[in-house]
C-alpha positions in Angstrom: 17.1 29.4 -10.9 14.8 27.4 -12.5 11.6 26.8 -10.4 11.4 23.2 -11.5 14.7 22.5 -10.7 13.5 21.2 -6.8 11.5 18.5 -8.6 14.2 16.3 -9.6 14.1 13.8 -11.9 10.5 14.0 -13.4 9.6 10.8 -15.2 9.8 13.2 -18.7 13.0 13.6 -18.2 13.7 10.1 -17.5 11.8 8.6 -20.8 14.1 11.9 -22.7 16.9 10.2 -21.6 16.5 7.2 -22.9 17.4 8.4 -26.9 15.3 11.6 -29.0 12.4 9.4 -30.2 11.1 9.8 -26.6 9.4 13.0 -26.0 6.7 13.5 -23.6 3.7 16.2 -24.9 0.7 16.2 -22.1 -2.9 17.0 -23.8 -3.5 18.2 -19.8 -3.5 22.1 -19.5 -2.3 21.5 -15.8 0.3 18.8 -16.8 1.9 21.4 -19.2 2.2 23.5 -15.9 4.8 21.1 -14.4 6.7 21.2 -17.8 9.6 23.2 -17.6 10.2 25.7 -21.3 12.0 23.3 -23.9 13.0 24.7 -27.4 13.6 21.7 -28.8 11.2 19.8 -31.4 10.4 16.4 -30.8 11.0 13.6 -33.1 8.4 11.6 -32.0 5.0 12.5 -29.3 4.0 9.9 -27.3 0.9 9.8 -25.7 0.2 11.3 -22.5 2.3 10.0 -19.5 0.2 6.7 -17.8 1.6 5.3 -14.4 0.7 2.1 -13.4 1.9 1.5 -9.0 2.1 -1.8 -8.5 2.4 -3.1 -5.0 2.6 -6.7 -3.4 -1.5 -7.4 -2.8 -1.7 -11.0 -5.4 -5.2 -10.5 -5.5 -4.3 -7.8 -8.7 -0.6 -6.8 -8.6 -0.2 -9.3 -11.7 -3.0 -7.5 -13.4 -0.4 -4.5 -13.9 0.0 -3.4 -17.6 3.8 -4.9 -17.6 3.6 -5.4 -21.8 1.8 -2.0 -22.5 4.3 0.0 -23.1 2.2 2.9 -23.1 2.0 2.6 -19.5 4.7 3.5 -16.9 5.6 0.5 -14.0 6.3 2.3 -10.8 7.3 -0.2 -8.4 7.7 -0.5 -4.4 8.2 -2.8 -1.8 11.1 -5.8 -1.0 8.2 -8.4 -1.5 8.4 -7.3 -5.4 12.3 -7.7 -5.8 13.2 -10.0 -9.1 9.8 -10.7 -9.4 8.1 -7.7 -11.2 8.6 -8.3 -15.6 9.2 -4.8 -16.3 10.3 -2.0 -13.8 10.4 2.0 -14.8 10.8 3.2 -11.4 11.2 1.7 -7.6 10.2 3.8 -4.9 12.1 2.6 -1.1 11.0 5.1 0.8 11.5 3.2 4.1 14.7 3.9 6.3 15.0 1.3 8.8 15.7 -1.4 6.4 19.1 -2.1 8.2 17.6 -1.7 11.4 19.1 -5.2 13.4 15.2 -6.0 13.8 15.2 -5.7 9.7 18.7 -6.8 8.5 17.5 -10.4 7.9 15.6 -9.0 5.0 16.8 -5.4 4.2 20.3 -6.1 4.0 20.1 -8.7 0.4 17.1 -5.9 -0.3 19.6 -3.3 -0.1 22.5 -4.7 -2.2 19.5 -5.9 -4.8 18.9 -2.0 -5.5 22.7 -1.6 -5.5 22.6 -3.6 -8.5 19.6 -2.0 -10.9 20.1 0.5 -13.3 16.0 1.7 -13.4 15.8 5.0 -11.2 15.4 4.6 -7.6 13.4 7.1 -5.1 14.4 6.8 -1.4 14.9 9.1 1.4 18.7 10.4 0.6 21.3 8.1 -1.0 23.0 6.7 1.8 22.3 3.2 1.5 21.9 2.9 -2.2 24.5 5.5 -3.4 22.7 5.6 -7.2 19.6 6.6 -5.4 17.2 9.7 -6.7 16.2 11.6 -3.2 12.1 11.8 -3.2 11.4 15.4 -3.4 9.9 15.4 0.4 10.2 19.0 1.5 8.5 20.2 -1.7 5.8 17.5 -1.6 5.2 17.8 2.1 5.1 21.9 1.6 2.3 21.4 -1.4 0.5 18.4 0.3 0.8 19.1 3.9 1.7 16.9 6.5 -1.4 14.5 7.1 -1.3 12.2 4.1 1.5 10.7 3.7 0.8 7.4 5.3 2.3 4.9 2.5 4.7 4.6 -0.1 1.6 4.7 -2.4 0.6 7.9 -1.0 4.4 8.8 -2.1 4.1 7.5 -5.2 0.8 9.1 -6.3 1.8 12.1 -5.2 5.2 12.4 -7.3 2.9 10.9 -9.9 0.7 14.0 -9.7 3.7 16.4 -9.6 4.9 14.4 -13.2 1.9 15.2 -15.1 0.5 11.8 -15.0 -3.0 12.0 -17.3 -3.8 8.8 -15.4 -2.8 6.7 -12.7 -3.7 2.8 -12.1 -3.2 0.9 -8.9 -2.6 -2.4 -8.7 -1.4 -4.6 -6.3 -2.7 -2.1 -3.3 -5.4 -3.5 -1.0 -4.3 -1.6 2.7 -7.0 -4.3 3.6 -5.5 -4.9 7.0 -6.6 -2.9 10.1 -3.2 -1.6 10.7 -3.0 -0.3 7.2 -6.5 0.7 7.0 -6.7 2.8 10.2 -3.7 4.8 9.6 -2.7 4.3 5.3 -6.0 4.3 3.8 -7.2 7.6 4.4 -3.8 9.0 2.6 -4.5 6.7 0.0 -8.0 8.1 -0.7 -6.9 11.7 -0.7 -4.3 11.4 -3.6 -6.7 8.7 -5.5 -9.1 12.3 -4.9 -6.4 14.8 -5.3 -5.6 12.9 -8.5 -9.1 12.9 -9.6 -10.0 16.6 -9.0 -7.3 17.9 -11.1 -8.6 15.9 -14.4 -6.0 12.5 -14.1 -8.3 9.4 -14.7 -7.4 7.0 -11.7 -8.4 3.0 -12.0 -8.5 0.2 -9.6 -8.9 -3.1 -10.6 -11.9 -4.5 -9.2 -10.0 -6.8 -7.3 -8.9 -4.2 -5.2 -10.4 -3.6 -1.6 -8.9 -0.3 -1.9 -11.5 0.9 -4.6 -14.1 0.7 -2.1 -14.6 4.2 -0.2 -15.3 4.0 3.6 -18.8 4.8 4.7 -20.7 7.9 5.1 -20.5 8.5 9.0 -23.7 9.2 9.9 -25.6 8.2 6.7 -24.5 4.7 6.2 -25.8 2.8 9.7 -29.7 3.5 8.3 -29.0 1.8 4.9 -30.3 -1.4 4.0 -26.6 -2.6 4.4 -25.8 -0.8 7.3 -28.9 -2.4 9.0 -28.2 -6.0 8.0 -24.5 -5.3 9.0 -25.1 -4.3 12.6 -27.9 -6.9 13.1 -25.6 -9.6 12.1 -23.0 -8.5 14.3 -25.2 -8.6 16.9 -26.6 -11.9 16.5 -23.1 -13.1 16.9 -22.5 -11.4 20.2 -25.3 -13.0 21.7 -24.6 -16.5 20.2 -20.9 -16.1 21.3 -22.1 -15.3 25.0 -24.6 -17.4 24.9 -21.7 -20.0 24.3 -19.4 -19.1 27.0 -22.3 -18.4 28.9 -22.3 -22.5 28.6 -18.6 -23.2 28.5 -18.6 -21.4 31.6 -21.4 -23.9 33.4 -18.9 -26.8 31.6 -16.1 -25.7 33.2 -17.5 -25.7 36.3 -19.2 -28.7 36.0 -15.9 -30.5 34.8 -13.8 -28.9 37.8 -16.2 -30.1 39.8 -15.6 -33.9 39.0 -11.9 -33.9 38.4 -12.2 -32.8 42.1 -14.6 -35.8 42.7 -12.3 -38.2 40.6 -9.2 -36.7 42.7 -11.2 -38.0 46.4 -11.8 -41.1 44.4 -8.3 -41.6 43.3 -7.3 -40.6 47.2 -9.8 -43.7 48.8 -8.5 -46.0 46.2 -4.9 -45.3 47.3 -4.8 -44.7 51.0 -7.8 -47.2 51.9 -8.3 -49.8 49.7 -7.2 -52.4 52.5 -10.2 -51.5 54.7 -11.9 -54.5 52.9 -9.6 -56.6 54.7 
C-alpha cells in the first residue's frame, strides 16, 4: 500500500484535479518527501504551494491574499460563511455544531457546507456527507497530543504535511484569555514547527498572534517588564484607595437614610404634638 495513501487529499492533488496545466513541483527537499512517485510530465510548474489561513479576527482577515492566485485560501470558522471572495479549502473541524445549545447557528452552517463544491475537512462525514475526513490519527501520531488546541493548529499542521513552502495567517488574533491560555501555545508550536523545517510563515502585523509570550524568568527585569508591573501596581492601590472611600460613603450614606427614615417616622406619627 502506498504509504501516502493515509494522507488523503493533499492540496496537490486537489490543484491536479482541477485540469493538466496544474502541477505542483516543490523547490523544498522536505516537501518532495510528502510527494508520492508520479511518472507523469507536467504541462505546466507552478510555483511552490503558498497557503494563506484566514480566520474571523477583522483586525487583518481582509488582508488575505484572496486575488493572488499564487496563494492557497484555506478557510475556517461559521463567522466566514458567504463572506470570504475566494475559498480553496474550509476546515469544520468542530462536532457540536448541532448540539441544541448550537443549532441556532450550526444548523444554516451546516446545510451552507452542504451546498459548496470547494473541499471540506471535518471530523468524519456525517453531517456534511461530501466532507474530506481530517487525517487525525496520522497527525495526532506525528504531532502528539498537546497541540492541537484550534482549528489553526489543524490547519497548519495539514499545511505542513502538504508541502507548504510558506504559510500566512491572517485573520487569527487568539487575543482573548480563553483562547490565549489554552489555543495560543498550539498556535506557536506549528508557527515553530513550520519554521524549523524551512516553510517561511508571516503574520500581518495586525496580528496579536505574531507577538511571542514572554521569557518566564527573563522578562519581569526588562525595562518593559518593570514599567508593566509598576503600572499595575499603581492601579491596585488607586483602586483600593477608592473603595477604601466608597466604603466610608457607604457608610456614611447608610447612616443618614437611617436618620432620614426617624425623620420621616416623627413627621408621620407626631406631627400633631404642635397642637
Amino acid at each position: 500500500m502506498n504509504e501516502y495513501a493515509k494522507i488523503t487529499p493533499r492540496m496537490t492533488d486537489i490543484l491536479e484535479a482541477r485540469g493538466p496545466e496544474f502541477k505542483v513541483v516543490y523547490d523544498n527537499p522536505d516537501a518532495l518527501k510528502m510527494a508520492p512517485p508520479s511518472d507523469e510530465t507536467p504541462a505546466a510548474v507552478v510555483k511552490p504551494l503558498k497557503i494563506a489561513l484566514v480566520g474571523t479576527a477583522p483586525s487583518s482577515r481582509d488582508l488575505a491574499p484572496f486575488n493572488d492566485p499564487s496563494w492557497t485560501i484555506w478557510v475556517c470558522s461559521p463567522g466566514n460563511m458567504g463572506i470570504i471572495p475566494r475559498v480553496d479549502a474550509w476546515f469544520e473541524i468542530h462536532s457540536n455544531l448541532l448540539f441544541p445549545e448550537c443549532k441556532s447557528y450550526g444548523e444554516p452552517y451546516i446545510n451552507w457546507l452542504k451546498q459548496q463544491t470547494f473541499p471540506i475537512y471535518m471530523q468524519d462525514q456525517r453531517m456534511v456527507p461530501n466532507a474530506t475526513p481530517y487525517p487525525i490519527q496520522e497527525m495526532v501520531a506525528k504531532y502528539g497530543k498537546y497541540f492541537f488546541t484550534s482549528s489553526f493548529a489543524y490547519m497548519m499542521a495539514l499545511a505542513i504535511e502538504q508541502g507548504a513552502s510558506e504559510i500566512a495567517l491572517f485573520g487569527i488574533d487568539m487575543a482573548s484569555k480563553d483562547e490565549y491560555i489554552l489555543q495560543r501555545p498550539g498556535g506557536h508550536f506549528f508557527m515553530q514547527t513550520a519554521a524549523m523545517k524551512g516553510i517561511k510563515v508571516l503574520i500581518p502585523n495586525e496580528s496579536d498572534l505574531g507577538q511571542p509570550p514572554a521569557l518566564y524568568g527573563y522578562s519581569d527585569s526588562t525595562p518593559f517588564g518593570r514599567k508593566v508591573q509598576m503600572r499595575k501596581q499603581e492601579l491596585k492601590n488607586r483602586i483600593e484607595g477608592m473603595k477604601a472611600e466608597r466604603s466610608k460613603l457607604d457608610h456614611g450614606i447608610t447612616y443618614l437614610e437611617g436618620a432620614l427614615e426617624d425623620v420621616d417616622y416623627f413627621e408621620g406619627i407626631w406631627s400633631g404634638v404642635q397642637t
